[in-house]
N, C-alpha and C positions, 0 to 999 in steps of 0.2 A: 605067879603072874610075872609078865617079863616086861609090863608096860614099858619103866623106864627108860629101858636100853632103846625102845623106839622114839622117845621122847629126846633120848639124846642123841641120838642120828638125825634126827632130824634138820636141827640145827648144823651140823655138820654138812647135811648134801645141801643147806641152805646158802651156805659160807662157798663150798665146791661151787654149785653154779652162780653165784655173784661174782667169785672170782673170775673163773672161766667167761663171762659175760661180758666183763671188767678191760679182761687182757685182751677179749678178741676186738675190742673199740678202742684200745688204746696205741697212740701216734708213734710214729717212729722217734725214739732218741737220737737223732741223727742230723748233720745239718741238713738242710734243702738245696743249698748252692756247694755242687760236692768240686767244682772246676773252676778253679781261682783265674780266670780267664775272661779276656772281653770278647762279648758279643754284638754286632751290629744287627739292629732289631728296629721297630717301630710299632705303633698303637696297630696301623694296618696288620699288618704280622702276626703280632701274640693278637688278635681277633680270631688267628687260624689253628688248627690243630699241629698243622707243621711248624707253625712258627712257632708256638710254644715248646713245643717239644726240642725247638732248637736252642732256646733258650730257658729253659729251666732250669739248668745244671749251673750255667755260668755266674760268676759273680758279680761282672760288670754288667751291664745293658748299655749301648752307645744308643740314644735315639737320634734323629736327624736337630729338635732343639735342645738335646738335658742329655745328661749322663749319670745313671743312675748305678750306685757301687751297694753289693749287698757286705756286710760284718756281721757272723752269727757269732753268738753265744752258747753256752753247755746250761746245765740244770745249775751247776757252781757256778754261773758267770762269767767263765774261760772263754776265751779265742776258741774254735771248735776245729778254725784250721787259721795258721798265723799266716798263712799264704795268701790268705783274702785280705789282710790289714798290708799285706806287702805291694801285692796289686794296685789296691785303693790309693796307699798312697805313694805309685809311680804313677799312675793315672793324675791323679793330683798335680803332681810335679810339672808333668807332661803337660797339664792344658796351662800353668801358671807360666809356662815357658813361652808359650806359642807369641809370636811377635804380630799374629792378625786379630787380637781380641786385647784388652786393656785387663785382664785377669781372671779369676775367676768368683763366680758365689757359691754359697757352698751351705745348704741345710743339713741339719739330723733329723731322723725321726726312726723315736724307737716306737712300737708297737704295742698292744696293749693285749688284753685276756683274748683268748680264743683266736688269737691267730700265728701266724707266723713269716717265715721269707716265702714260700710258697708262689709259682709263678703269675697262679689265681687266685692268690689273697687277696683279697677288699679293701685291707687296707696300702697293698701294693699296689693295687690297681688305683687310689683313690694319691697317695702318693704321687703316682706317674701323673695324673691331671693335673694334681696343684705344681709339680716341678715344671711341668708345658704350661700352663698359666704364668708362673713366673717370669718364664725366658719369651712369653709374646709381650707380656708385661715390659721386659728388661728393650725388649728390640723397639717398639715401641716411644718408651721413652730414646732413645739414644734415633731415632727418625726424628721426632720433635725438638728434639736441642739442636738439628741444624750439625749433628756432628762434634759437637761440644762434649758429650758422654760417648765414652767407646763402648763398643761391645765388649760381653763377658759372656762364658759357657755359663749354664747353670748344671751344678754339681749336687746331687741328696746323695746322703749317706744313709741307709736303710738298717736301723741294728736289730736282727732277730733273733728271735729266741723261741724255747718252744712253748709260746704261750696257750697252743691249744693242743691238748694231751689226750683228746678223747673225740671220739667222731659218733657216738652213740646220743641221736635224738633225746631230751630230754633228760640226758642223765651230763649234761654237757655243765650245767651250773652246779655241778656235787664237786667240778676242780679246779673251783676258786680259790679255798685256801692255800691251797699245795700249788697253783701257780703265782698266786700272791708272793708267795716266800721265794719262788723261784725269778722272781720279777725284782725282788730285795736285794738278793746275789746278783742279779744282771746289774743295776745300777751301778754298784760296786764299783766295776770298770767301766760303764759308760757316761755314770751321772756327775754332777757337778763336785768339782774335787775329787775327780775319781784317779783311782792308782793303777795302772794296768795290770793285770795279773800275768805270773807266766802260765804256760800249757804248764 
């Protein structure tokens, strides 16, 4: 009898197609903002297919109220391109400079499990809201003071990372712990007391 030998294959094509099922759902390694470059864009715009497509690559976003700067991270917590931190902050520079606005504000938000920079992320799209809330907020006030308060751009700093690693319905909450640990390393460099790391 040769039972066994089938008893142990078994497990073996069981292993072969989880894997292969595995790899065919899982996200690119890769940043999402591959062009350290500003784009002039609006809510109107990324609502379109062209407009997205015009800005997905880009690092910056200029909207007509906010200025929105993406900063990826690697699996280790690395810059994934240093040219996006270089951009960011000439941009920075740029708007602190301007002599038509009193400075600038300037939020972070890093992102959490299951997402990432992605041009139709949720939480970049939920980002962009509260940044235009802020700067109707900011205008607003500086109307009401009679002039008293100046204007200021508002600035978010977006840090992504690849929090969601898998695109396979319901197999989607199996890479929590391995983003968890990858969300540990991101902090590294961006969280409180953090040390820059090099590439």
């Amino acid at each position: 009898m040769r039972f066994p030998r089938r008893a142990a294959a078994a497990p073996a094509a069981a292993l072969a197609l989880a894997t292969a099922f595995a790899s065919a759902g899982c996200t690119a390694h890769a940043p999402c903002r591959t062009e350290a470059s500003a784009v002039v864009t609006s809510s109107e715009r990324l609502a379109t297919p062209q407009g997205r497509a015009a800005a997905e690559h880009h690092s910056i976003e200029v909207h007509p109220d906010f200025t929105l700067a993406f900063v990826e991270l690697d699996d280790q917590g690395r810059f994934w391109d240093r040219a996006q931190l270089v951009a960011m902050e000439r941009m920075l520079e740029a708007e602190a400079a301007r002599t038509d606005q009193g400075g600038v504000i300037v939020g972070v938000f890093a992102h959490g499990w299951m997402h990432d920079a992605s041009v139709c992320d949720s939480n970049v799209a939920c980002y962009r809201t509260f940044l235009r809330q802020v700067a109707q907020d900011v205008e607003s006030i500086r109307r009401v003071s009679g002039g008293s308060v100046t204007s200021r751009r508002v600035v978010g700093i977006y840090v992504g990372w690849r929090g969601r690693s898998g695109d396979i319905p319901g197999a989607r909450a199996l890479t929590f712990w391995a983003r968890k640990r990858v969300a540990h390393s991101s902090s590294l460099t961006f969280g409180p007391g953090a040390k820059r790391k090099s590439q």
